[in-house]
Backbone as CSV, one residue per row, in Angstrom:
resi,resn,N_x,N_y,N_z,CA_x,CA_y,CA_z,C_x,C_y,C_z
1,UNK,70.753,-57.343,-10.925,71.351,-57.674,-9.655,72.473,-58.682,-9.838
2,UNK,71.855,-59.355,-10.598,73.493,-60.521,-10.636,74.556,-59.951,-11.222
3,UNK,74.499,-58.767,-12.245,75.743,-58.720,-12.821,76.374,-57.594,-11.797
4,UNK,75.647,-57.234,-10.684,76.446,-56.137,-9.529,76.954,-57.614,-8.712
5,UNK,76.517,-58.606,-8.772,76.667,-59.667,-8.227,78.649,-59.996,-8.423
6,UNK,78.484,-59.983,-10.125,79.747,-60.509,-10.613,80.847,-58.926,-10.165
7,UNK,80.077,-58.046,-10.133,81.098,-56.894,-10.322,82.039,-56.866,-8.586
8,UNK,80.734,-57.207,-8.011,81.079,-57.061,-6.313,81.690,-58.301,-5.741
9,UNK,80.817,-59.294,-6.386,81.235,-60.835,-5.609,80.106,-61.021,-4.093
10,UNK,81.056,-61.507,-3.235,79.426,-61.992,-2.378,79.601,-61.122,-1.568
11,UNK,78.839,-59.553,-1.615,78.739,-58.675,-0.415,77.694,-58.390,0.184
12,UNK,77.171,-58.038,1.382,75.966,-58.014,2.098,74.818,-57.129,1.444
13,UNK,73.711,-57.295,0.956,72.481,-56.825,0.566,72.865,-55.460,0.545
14,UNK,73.384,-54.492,1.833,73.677,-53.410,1.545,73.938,-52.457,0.683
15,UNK,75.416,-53.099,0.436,76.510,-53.274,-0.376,76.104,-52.621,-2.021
16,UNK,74.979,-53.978,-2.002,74.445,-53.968,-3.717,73.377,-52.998,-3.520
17,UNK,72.502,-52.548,-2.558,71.554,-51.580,-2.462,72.647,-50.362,-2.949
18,UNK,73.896,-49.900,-2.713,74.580,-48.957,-2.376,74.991,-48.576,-4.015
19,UNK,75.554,-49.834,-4.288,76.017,-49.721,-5.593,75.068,-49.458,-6.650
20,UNK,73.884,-50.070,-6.684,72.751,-49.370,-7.752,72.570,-48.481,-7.056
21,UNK,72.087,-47.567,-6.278,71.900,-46.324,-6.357,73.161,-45.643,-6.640
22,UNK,74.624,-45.613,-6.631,75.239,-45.044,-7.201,75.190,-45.652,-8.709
23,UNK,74.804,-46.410,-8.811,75.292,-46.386,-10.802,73.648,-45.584,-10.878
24,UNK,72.545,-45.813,-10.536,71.450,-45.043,-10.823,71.902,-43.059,-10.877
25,UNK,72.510,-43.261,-9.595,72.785,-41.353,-9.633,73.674,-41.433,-11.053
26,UNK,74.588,-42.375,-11.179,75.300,-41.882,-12.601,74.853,-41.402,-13.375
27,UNK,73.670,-42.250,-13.709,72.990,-42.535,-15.042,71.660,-40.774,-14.714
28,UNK,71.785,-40.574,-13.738,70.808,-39.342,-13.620,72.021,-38.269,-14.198
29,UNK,72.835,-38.496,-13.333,73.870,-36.991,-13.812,73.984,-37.378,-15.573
30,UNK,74.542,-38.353,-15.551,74.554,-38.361,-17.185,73.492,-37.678,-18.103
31,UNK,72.133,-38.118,-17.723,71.477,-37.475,-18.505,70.685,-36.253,-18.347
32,UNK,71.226,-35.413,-17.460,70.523,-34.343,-17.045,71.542,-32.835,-17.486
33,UNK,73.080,-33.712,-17.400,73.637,-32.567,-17.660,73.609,-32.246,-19.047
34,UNK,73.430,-32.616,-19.975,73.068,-32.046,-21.710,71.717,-30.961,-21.422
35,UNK,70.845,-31.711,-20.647,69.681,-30.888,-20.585,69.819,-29.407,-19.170
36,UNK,70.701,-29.732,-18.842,70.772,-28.525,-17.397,71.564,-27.467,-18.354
37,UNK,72.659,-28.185,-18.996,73.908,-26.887,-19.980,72.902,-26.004,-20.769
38,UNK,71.908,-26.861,-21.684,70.803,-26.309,-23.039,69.785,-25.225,-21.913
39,UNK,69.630,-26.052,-20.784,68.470,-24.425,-20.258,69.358,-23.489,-19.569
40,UNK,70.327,-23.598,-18.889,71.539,-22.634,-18.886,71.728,-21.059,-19.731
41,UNK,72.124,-22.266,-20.551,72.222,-21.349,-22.234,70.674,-20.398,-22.966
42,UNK,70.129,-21.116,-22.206,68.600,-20.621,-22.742,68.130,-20.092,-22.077
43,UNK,68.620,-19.445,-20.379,68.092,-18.929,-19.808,69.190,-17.187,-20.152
44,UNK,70.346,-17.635,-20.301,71.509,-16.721,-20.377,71.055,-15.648,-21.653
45,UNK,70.842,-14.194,-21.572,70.576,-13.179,-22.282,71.331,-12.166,-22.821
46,UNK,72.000,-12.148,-22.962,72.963,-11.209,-23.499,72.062,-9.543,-23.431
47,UNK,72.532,-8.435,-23.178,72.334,-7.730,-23.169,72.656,-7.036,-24.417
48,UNK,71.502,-6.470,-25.054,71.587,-5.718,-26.381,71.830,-4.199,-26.292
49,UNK,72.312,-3.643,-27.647,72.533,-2.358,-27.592,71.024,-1.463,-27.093
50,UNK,69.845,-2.284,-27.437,68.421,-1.482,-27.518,68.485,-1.087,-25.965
51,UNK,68.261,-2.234,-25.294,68.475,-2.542,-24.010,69.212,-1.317,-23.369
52,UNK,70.303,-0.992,-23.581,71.081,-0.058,-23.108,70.889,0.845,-23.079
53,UNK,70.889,1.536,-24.454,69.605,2.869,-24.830,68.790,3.425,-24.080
54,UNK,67.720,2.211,-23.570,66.734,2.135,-23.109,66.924,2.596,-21.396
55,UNK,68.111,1.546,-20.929,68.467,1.893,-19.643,68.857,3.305,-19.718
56,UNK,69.821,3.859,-20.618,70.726,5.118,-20.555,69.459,6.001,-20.495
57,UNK,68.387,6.424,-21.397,66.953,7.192,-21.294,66.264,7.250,-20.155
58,UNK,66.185,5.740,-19.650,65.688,5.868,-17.984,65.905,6.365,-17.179
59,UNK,67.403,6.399,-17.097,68.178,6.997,-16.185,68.217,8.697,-16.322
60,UNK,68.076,9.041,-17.493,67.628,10.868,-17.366,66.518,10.971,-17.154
61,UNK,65.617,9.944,-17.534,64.236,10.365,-17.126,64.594,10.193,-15.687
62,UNK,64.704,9.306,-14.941,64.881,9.287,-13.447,65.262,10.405,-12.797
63,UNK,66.332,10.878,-13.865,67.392,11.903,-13.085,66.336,13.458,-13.282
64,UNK,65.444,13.087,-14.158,64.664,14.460,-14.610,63.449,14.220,-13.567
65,UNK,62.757,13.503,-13.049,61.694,13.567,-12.598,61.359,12.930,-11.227
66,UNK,61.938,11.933,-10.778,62.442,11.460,-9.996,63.398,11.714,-8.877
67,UNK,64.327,12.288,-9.453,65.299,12.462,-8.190,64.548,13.761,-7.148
68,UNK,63.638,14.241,-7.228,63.371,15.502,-6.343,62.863,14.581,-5.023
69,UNK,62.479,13.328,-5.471,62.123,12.575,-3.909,62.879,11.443,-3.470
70,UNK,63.730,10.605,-5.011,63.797,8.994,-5.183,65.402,9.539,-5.097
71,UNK,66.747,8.275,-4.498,68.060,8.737,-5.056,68.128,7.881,-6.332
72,UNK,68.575,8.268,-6.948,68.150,7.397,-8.787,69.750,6.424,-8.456
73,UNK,70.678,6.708,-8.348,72.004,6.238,-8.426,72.184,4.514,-8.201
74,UNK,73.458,4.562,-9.379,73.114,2.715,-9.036,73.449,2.339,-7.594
75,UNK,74.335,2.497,-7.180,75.095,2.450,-5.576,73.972,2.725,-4.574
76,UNK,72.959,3.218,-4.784,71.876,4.014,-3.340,70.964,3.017,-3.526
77,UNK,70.886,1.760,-1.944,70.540,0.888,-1.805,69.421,0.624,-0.445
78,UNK,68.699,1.937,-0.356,68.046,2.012,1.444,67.018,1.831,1.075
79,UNK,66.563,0.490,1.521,65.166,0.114,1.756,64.173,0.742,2.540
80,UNK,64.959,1.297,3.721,64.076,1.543,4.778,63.669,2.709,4.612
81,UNK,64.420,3.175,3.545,64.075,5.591,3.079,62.835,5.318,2.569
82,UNK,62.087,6.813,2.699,61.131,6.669,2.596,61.071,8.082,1.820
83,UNK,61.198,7.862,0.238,60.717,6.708,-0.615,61.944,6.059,-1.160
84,UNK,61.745,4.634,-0.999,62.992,3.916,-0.901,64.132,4.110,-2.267
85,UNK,65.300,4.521,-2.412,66.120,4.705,-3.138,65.900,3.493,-4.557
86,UNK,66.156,3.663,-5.894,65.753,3.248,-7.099,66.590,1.795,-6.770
87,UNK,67.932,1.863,-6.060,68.238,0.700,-5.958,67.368,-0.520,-5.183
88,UNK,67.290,0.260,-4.467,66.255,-0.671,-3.343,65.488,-1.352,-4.042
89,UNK,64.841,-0.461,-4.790,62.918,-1.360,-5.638,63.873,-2.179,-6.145
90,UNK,65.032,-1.801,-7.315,65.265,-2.614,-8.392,65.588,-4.221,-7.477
91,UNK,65.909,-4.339,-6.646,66.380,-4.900,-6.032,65.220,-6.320,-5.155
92,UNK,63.861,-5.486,-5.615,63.317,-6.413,-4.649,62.482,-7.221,-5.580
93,UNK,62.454,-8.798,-4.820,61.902,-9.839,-6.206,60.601,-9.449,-6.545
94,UNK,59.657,-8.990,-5.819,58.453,-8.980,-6.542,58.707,-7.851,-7.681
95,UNK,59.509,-7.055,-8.020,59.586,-5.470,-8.961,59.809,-6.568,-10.292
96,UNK,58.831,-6.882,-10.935,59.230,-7.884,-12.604,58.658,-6.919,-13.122
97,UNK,58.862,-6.817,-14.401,58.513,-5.801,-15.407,57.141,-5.706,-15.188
98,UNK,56.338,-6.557,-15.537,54.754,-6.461,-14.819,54.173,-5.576,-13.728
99,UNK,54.814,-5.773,-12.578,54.548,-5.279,-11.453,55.240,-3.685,-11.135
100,UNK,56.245,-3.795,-12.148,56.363,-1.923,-12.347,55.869,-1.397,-13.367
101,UNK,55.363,-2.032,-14.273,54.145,-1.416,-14.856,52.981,-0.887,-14.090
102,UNK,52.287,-1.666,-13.451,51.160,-1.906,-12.804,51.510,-0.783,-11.617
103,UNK,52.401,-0.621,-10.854,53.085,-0.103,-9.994,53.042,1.404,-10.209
104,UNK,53.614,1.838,-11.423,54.199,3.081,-12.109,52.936,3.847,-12.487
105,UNK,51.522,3.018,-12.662,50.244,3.546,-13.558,49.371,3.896,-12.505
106,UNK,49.625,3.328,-11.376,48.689,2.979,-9.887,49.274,4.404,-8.900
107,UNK,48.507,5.325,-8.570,48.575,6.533,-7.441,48.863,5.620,-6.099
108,UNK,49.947,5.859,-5.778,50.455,5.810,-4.389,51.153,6.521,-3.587
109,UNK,50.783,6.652,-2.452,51.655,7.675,-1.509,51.132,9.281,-2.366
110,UNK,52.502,9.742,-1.632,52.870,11.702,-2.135,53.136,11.442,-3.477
111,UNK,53.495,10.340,-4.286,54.158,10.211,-5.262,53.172,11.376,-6.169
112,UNK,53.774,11.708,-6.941,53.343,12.656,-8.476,52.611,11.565,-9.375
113,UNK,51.652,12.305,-10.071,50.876,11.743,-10.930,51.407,11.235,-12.455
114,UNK,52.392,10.926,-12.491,53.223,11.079,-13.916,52.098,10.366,-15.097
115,UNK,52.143,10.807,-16.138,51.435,10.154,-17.284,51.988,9.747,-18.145
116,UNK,53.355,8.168,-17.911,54.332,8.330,-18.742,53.975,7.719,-20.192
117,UNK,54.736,8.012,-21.067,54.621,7.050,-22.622,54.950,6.025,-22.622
118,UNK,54.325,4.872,-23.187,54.931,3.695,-23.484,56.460,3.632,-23.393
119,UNK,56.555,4.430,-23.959,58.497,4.190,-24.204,58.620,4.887,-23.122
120,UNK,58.794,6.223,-22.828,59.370,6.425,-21.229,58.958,5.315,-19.838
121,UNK,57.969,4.542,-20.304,57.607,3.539,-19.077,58.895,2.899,-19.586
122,UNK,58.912,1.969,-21.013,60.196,1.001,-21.093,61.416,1.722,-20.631
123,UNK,61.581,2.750,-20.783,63.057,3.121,-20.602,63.263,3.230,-19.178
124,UNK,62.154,3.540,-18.299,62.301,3.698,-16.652,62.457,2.481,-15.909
125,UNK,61.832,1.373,-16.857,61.936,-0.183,-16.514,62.740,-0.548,-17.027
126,UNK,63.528,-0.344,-18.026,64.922,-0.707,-18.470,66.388,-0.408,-17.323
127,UNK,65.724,1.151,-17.080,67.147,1.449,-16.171,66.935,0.671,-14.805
128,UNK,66.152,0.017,-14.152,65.299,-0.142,-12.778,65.785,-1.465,-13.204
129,UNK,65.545,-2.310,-14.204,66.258,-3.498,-13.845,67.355,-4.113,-14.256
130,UNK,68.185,-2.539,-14.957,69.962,-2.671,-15.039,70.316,-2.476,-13.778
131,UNK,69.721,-2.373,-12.845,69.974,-2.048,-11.485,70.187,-2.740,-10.325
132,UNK,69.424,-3.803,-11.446,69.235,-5.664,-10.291,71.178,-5.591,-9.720
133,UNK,71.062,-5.797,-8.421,72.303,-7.241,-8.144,72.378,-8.417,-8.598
134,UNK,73.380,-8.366,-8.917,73.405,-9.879,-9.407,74.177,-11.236,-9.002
């Protein structure tokens, strides 16, 4: 306090309340932004060639089995169709890879009984969440 004392001179209690909490926020931004840039960077994924593959396979599987009820297309975004267009799901937060697993294995609705492979599941969940908005 005294040396906000010397910096300010004689200003009302306020004053110096005002000024440590701004040198306090400094000292927060200071040390948060090294650590906000590093999880940034660590959250940031680059998209791999596998990845792509994977989406590009989905997307014929979609286009092979799927489209007789679903619109597979990235652009077809109707929630309210019934059964809602591929954009739509990809689109909605609860659809995490988990939950279209779980989703995809589980009989619902008119849907078809599909019995997919490991890898045709990844590749249908690959193209479904190249699909996210972003």
């Amino acid at each position: 306090m005294t040396e906000l004392k010397e910096c300010y001179g004689p200003l009302p209690s306020v004053w110096y309340r005002q000024a440590r909490s701004r040198r306090l926020l400094s000292m927060v931004y200071r040390a948060i932004s090294p650590f906000s840039i590093i999880a940034l960077v660590g959250m940031w994924q680059p998209i791999n060639a596998q990845d792509l593959d994977q989406a590009k396979a989905g997307r014929v599987l979609a286009e092979t089995l799927c489209v007789a009820c679903h619109r597979v297309g990235a652009n077809d975004r109707d929630i309210s169709r019934i059964p809602p267009d591929f954009g739509a799901v990809a689109d909605m937060p609860s659809m995490t890879e988990v939950s279209l697993r779980v989703f995809l294995r589980t009989p619902h609705g008119e849907m078809p009984r599909y019995q997919f492979s490991p890898s045709e599941m990844d590749d249908l969940i690959a193209y479904l969440q190249s699909m996210r908005s972003r």
